[in-house]
N, C-alpha and C positions, 0 to 999 in steps of 0.2 A: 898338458900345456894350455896355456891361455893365448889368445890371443895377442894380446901384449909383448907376452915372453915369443910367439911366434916369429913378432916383425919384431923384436932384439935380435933373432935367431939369424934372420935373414939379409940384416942391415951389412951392406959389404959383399954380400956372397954372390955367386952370378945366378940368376935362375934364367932358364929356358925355356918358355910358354908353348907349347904347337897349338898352334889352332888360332888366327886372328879374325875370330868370328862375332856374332853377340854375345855368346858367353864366355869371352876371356880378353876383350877389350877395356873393360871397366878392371878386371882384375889385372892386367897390366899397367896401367894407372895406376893400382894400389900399391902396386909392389916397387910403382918407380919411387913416388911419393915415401913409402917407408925407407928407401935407403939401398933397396939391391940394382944390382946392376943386372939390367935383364935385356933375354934376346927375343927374338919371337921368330916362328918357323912359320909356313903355311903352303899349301900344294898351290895356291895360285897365282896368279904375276901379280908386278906392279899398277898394272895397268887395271885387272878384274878385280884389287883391291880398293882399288880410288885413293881419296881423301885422307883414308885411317894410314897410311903407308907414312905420309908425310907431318901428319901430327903426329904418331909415337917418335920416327927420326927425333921429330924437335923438343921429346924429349930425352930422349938419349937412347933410346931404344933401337938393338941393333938387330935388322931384318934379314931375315936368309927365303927368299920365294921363289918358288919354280918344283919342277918335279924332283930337284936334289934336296928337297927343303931338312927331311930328315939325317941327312949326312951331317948335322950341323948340329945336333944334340948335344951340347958341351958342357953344360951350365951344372953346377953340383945340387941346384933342386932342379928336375925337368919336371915340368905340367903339364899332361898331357888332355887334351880333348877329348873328348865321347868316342868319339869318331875315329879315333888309333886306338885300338885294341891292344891291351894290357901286354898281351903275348907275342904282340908283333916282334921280331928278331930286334928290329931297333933300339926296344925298348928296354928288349931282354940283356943288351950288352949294357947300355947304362946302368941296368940294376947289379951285372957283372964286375962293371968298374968300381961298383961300393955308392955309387953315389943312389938318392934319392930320388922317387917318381909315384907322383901325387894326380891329383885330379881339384879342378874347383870344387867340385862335391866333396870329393874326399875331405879337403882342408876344413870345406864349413863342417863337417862330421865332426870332426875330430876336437875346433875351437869353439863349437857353438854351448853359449852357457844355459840354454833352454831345453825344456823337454822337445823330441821331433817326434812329427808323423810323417812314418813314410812309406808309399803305395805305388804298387807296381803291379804286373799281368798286365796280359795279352790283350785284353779289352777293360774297357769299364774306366781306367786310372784317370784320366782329367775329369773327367765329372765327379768320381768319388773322390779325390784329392780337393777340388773344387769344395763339393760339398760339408766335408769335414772342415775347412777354412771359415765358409760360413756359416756351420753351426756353431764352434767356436769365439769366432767374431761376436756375435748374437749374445752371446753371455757375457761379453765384454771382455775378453782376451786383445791383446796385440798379435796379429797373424801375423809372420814373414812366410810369404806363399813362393815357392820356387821350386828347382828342379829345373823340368822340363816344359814347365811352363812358371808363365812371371819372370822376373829380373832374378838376374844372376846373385845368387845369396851370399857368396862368401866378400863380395866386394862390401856387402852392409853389416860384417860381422860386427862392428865396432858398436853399430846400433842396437846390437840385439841382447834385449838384458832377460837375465834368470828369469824370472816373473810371465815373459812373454810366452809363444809357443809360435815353433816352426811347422808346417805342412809343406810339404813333398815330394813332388811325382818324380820316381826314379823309375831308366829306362834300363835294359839288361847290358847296356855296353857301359852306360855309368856304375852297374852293380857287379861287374867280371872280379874288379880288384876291389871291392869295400871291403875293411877290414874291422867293421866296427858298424852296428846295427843300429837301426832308428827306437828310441824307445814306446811307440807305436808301431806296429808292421803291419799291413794291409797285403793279403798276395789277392787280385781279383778272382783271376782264372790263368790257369797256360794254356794254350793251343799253339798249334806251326805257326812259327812267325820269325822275320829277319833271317830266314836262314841261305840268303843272298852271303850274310855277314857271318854268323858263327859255324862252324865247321859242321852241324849237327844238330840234331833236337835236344840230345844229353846236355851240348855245353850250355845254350840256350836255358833249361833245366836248373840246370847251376846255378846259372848265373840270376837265377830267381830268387831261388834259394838264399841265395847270399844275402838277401836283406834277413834274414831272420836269424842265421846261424851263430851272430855274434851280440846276442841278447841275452841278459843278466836273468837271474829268475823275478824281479821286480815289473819286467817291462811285459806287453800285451803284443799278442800276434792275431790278426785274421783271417780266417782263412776261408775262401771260396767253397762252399759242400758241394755244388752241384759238379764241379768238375774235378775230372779225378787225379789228375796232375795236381791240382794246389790241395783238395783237401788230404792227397797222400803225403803233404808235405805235415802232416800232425805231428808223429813220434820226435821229428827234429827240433819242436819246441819248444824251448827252457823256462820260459814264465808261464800266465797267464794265458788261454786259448777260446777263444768264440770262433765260432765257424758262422756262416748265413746261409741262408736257403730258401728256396722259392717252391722247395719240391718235399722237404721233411721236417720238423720242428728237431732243430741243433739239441743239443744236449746244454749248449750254452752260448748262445748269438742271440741275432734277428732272423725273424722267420715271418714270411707272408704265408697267412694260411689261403686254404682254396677258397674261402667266405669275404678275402680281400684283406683281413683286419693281419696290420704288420705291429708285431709283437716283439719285446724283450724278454729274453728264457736266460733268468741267473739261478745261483743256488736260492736265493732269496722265494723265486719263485718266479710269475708271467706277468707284466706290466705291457697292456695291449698301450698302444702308441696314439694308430690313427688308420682309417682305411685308405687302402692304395689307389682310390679315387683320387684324393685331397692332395696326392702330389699331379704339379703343374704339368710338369714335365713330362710327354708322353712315353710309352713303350714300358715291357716288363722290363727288360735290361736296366731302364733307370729304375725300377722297382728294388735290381739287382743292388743297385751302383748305393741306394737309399738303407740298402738293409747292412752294407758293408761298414758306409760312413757313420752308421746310429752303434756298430758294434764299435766303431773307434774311438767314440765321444762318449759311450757310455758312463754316467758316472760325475763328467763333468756338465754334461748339456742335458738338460732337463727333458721330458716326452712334450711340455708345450712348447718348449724354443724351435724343437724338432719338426713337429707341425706345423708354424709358424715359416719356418723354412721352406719345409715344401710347398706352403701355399701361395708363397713368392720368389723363390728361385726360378727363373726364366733359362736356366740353362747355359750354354758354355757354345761358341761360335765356332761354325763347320758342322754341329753337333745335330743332325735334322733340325737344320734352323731354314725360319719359312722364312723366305727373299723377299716373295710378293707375292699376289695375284694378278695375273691380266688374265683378260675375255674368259675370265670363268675358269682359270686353270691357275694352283697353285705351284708354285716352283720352292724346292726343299734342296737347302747346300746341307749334305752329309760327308762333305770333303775329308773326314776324319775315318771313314771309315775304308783303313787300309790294308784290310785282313779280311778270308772269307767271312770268317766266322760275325766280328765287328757287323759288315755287312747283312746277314740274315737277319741279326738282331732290328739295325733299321724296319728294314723290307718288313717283320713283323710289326711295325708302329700302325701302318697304312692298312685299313680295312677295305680298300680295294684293291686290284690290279693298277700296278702304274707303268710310266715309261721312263726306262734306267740308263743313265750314262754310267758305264763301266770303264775298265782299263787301265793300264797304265805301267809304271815299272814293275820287273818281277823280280818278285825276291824269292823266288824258286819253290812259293808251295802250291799245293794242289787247290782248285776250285772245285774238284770235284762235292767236297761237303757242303757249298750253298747253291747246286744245281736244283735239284728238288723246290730247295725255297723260292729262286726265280722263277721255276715252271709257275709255281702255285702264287707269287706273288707280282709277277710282270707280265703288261702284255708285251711292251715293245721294248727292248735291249738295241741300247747305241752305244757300240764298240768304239773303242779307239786306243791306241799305243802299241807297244810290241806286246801286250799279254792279249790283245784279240785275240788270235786262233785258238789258245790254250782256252780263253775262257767261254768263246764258240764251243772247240771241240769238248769240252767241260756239260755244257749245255744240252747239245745235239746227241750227245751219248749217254745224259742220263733216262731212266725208264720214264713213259709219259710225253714224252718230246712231243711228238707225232700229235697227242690228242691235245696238246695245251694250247695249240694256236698262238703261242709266242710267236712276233718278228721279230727277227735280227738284222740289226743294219748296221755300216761301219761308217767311222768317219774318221777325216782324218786327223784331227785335232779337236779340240774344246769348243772353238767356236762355231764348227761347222757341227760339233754334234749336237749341240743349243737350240741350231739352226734348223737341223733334223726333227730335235722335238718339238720346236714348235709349229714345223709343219701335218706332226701325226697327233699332236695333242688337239681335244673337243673339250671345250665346258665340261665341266666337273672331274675333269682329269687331275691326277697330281704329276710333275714330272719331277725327280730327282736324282743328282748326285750322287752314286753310291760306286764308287771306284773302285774296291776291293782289292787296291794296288798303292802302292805306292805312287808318289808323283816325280820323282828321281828323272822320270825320261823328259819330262817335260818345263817340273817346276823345282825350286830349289826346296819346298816343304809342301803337307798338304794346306797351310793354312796361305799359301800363294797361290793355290790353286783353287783352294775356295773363296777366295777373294776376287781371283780374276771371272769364275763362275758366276760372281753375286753379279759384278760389275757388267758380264754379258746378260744376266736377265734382268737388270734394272736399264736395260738398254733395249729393251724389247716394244 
């Protein structure tokens, strides 16, 4: 179906949106404008919605808010947000009743007349999504960059012609119910992660998977080497396969070898690129993120656009992004980094000892795998939210404790732990943001939290 034939489809029909957030405001707009009659749900009041409440009213759009929000699922297309899991029982009965249940993503899947890239795992996916954007930008492509980061794609479907190409970060709760593959797939890496949210590491797993499972043998998958969740995702395959790696030359990827020089290995043969110097962007992880995005673009983006890129791409914001320096000490928002794992990767950027603000919501996995890397890469640790103890007792019980002269100090929010560092930071220090947490306890995303971060060290 086209896009076209979509909004025939729906002109008259009642659709029911949940979620009146950033990404399904513009797309309730769309759907008034084409002709359906639609409702919108959302878990929170009048009052915590503001302004958006009383513009969609005026246009006819009819609101259900409060904790009953999902009792009110009526509509014969329901939309549902990220955020309501596919298998929620509510969801389950609508699809009982016969009627239909979609997603924004889903819909741009399904109507979009362009080739997509699309990249997901555990770590790495907005910079390598990023980067793939602007390698193809570079060569003169039209990018619609979205997902989970950028504007909401399916409200600009109308814009978007055959000739152009989409890039797309997809997260595992937009990937539970896809039923239809990006024809680019990226998987970075899996490790624990979100499992506050999915019942388990399996569904999590899954729900990885799922971007690759429904790819034609035309389309191209890649897949992370180094870690063993994604690259055992090989045999599921159906097209085309490059893997990347930091740690063995793929059979068919990118590959940094130990000399630096980051290479292209097809059947053709080895096409070295560029040394791992010559990208901007510090730490091996974006070495990672660099060797993912070249396997994606292969083909279309040349080995000097490629360089070219890395020799000016500045990077993606929260991302060990440097705030400023005062009195000789530099301060780095890594507000992104919401996972141990995410986090070690930072902490290996810095060639010396820093002092780290951690903390924050738990989404129930272990710290224990970046305990070691704080002994050996922090001196002073400043706690704060409900994952302190765990990521204290995380700390204090790995081997070495005793001889690393690590401090641990707590605070009790963001700005008194700011306040902490700048009391224990000396000239030549670095102090950074490395949360390993989510921001749920505090902030509505991590990028409100590295924003309110910057805004307390540009205050210093």
């Amino acid at each position: 179906m086209t896009a076209e034939g979509f909004f025939r489809f729906i002109k008259g029909k009642t659709v029911t949106v949940v979620g009146i957030g950033v990404s399904n405001t513009d797309l309730i707009r769309l759907l008034v404008e084409k002709g359906a009659r639609v409702s919108a749900c959302d878990k929170r009041t009048r009052e915590e919605k503001g302004d958006i409440c009383r513009e969609l009213e005026e246009l006819g759009v009819t609101l259900h808010l409060g904790e009953d929000y999902l009792d009110h699922l009526d509509g014969e297309l329901v939309i549902r947000t990220p955020g309501l899991t596919f298998f929620h029982p509510k969801i389950q009965e609508v699809l009982a009743d016969g009627r239909l249940v979609s997603s924004e993503m889903e819909l741009f899947f399904d109507l979009c007349p362009c080739p997509i890239y699309g990249v997901s795992g555990s770590d790495g996916k907005t910079t390598t999504t990023t980067l793939i954007a602007e390698m193809l930008r570079a060569v003169g492509k039209t990018v619609h960059l979205g997902g989970n980061i950028g504007t909401p794609l399916f409200p600009r479907i109308e814009q978007v012609k055959p000739e152009d190409v989409a890039v797309v970060e997809l997260s595992s709760f937009q990937l539970m119910s896809m039923r239809q593959s990006p024809d680019v797939a990226v998987i970075t890496n899996v490790t624990p992660n979100h499992l506050d949210i999915h019942k388990d590491m399996a569904e999590y797993i899954a729900a990885k998977e799922n971007l690759i499972l429904h790819q034609h043998p035309l389309s191209r998958t890649v897949l992370g080497a180094d870690n063993e969740i994604s690259a055992g995702m090989a045999p599921k395959v159906r097209g085309e396969l490059f893997t990347f790696s930091l740690e063995r030359p793929p059979r068919r990827g990118a590959y940094c070898a130990p000399d630096g020089t980051i290479s292209m290995i097809t059947r053709e043969g080895t096409t070295p690129i560029m040394k791992k110097e010559e990208i901007f962007i510090p730490g091996m992880h974006n070495v990672a993120n660099y060797l993912a995005a070249i396997s994606a673009v292969w083909g279309t983006v040349d080995p000097q656009t490629i360089r070219q890129v890395a020799h000016t791409f500045r990077g993606v914001e929260h991302r060990i992004e440097l705030v400023r320096e005062v009195n000789g000490v530099k301060w780095y928002n890594d507000s992104i980094a919401t996972s141990p794992t995410r986090t070690i990767a930072g902490l290996r950027c810095f060639p010396q000892k820093i002092i780290m603000l951690a903390g924050g919501y738990d989404k129930k996995v272990s710290f224990d795998p970046m305990a070691s890397t704080v002994l050996d890469h922090v001196k002073v640790l400043i706690l704060t939210g409900p994952t302190a103890p765990k990521i204290e007792a995380a700390i204090t019980g790995c081997p070495g404790y005793a001889e690393s002269g690590i401090r641990i100090l707590h605070a009790r929010d963001l700005p008194q732990a700011v306040e902490l560092a700048r009391e224990n930071a000396l000239p030549g220090d670095v102090v950074s943001l490395c949360p390993a947490c989510a921001s749920f306890d505090a902030y509505p995303n991590f990028a409100v939290r590295g924003r309110h971060f910057k805004e307390l060290v540009n205050a210093l």
